[in-house]
N, C-alpha and C positions, 0 to 999 in steps of 0.2 A: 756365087760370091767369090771373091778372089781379095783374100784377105794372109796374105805370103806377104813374110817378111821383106823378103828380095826373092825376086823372079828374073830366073834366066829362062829364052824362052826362042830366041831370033838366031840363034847359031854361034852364038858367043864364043871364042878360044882361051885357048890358055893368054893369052892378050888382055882378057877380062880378067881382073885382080879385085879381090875384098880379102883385105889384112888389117888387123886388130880390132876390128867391130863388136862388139855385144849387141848383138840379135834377140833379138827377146820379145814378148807379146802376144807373138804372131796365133792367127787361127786356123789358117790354112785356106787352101782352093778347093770350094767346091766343083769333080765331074761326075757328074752320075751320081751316085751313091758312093763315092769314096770321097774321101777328106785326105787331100795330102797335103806335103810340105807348110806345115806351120810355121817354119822359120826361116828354110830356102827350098824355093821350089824350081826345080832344071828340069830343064826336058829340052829334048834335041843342042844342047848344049856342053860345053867344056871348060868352065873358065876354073881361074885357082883362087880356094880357099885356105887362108893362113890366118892363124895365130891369132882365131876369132873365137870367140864365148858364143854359144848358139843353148839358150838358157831359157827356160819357163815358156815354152812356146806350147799350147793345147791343141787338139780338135776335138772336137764337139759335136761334130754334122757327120750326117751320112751313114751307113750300115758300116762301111770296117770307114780302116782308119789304116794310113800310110805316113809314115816319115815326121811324125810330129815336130821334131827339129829340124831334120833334112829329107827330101823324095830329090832321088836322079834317077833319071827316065834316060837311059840312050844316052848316055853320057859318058866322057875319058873326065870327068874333072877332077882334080887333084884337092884332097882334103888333107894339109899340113900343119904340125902344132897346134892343134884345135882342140877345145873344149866343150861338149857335146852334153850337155846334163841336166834335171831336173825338165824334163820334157815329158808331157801327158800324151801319149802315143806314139810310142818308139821313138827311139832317138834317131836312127837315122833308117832306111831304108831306099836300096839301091836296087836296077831294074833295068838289065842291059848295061850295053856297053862295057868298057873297062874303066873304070874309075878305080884309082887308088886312096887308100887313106893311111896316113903315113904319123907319126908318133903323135897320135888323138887318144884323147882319152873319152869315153863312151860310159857314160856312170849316171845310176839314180834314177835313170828315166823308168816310166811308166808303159808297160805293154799292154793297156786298154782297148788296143786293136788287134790287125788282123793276124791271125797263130799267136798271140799273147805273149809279143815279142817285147820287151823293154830295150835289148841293147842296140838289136836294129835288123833290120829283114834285108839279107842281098843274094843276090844271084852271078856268079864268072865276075867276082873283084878280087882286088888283091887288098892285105890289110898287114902294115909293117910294121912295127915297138905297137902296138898299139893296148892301150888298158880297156875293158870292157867289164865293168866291175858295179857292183852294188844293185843291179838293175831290176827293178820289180815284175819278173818275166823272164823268159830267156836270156841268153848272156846272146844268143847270135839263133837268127832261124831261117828255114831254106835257102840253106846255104849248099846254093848248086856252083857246083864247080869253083869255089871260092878258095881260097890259099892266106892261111893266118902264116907267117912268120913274126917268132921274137914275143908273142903277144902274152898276155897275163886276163886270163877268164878265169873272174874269180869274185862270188859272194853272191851270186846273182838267184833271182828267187825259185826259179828253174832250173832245166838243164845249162850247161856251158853251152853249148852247141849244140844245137837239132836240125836235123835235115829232112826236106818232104819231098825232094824229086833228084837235087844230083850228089855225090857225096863229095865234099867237101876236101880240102888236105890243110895240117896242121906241122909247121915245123919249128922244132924249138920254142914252146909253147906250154904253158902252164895253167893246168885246169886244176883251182881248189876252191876246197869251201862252198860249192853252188850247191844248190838242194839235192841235185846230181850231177855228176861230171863226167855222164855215162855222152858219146860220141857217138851219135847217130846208132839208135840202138837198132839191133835187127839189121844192121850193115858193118859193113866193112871196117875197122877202124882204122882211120889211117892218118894218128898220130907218129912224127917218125920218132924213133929213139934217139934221142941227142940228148946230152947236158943242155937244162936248159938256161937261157937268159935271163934276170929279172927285168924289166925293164924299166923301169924306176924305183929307187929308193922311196918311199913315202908317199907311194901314189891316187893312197886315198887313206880318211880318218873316218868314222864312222864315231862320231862323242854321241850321238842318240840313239834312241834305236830306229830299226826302219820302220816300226810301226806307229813312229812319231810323224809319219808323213812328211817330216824334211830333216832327211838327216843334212847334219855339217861335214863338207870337205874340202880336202885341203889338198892344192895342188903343187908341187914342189917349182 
């Protein structure tokens, strides 16, 4: 079944553009026993994503569950000014490649899949202002070789940050309020010591609770 919002799939570049869309619906591609990308599904591809709502997207099929809002497979795509939320199986998870995600906010979603991730599963990405906040699950998980700058993990129903194979680095960077904000425990920590940045003023409102199953937020 191949039921993805928007599919990249043919070798697409930065040439390829989706800017202010709201993505929404989506159920994902069924291969094997995985359910990915409910909302956009890449693979072998690169294109830029800007200043899109990628919202209420499920999966439902398959033993685990990848990328409910986003799967990038082998991908450099660039995810800019994006909105990443209320998504039932991770909000985003990334797999290969270098993709960046650059002042996205990453909030609400549900980690009913695979390592019970809510904020989003990646592996060797880079992630810039980026808010990763509210997420029923981990705030970020195997996270090999990955690099947070500027970013704000925070309220998430888990740890901030968990890692299962590479460790991770963390610069100027704020972990609070998560059930724990312990950094790859049993490893190295290796947030650096700087002042750190907020990176937006009022970057989420939480007027419900989270055990209202929708909380309300508010994006500045």
């Amino acid at each position: 079944a191949r039921a993805s919002g928007v599919i990249f799939e043919n070798g697409e570049t930065q040439l390829s553009v989706i800017s202010g869309f709201v993505i929404t619906g989506g159920s994902g591609t069924l291969h094997g026993n995985f359910q990915i990308g409910g909302g956009i599904f890449c693979k072998d591809s690169s294109p830029r994503i800007t200043q899109c709502e990628i919202r209420e997207n499920t999966l439902v099929k398959g033993d685990k569950f990848y990328g409910a809002g986003m799967y990038l497979l082998n991908s450099a795509a660039t995810i800019l000014d994006c909105k990443i939320f209320d998504n039932n199986g991770n909000g985003i998870y990334i797999d290969d490649g270098t993709a960046q995600v650059i002042n996205t906010f990453i909030v609400g979603n549900w980690g009913n899949g695979y390592f019970g991730v809510g904020g989003m599963g990646i592996r060797e990405k880079l992630f810039i202002s980026c808010v990763i906040s509210g997420n029923f699950g981990k705030g970020a998980g195997d996270t090999g070789n990955t690099h947070f700058i500027n970013c704000t993990i925070s309220q998430n129903g888990d740890s901030a940050i968990d890692c299962y194979f590479e460790i991770p680095r963390a610069t100027n960077c704020i972990a609070w309020a998560n059930s724990s904000n312990i950094v790859c425990a049993d490893r190295v920590n290796t947030l650096d010591d700087k002042d750190p940045r907020f990176v937006r003023e009022g970057a989420f409102n939480f007027n419900r609770a989270k055990t209202s199953g929708n909380p309300e937020r508010t994006f500045p």
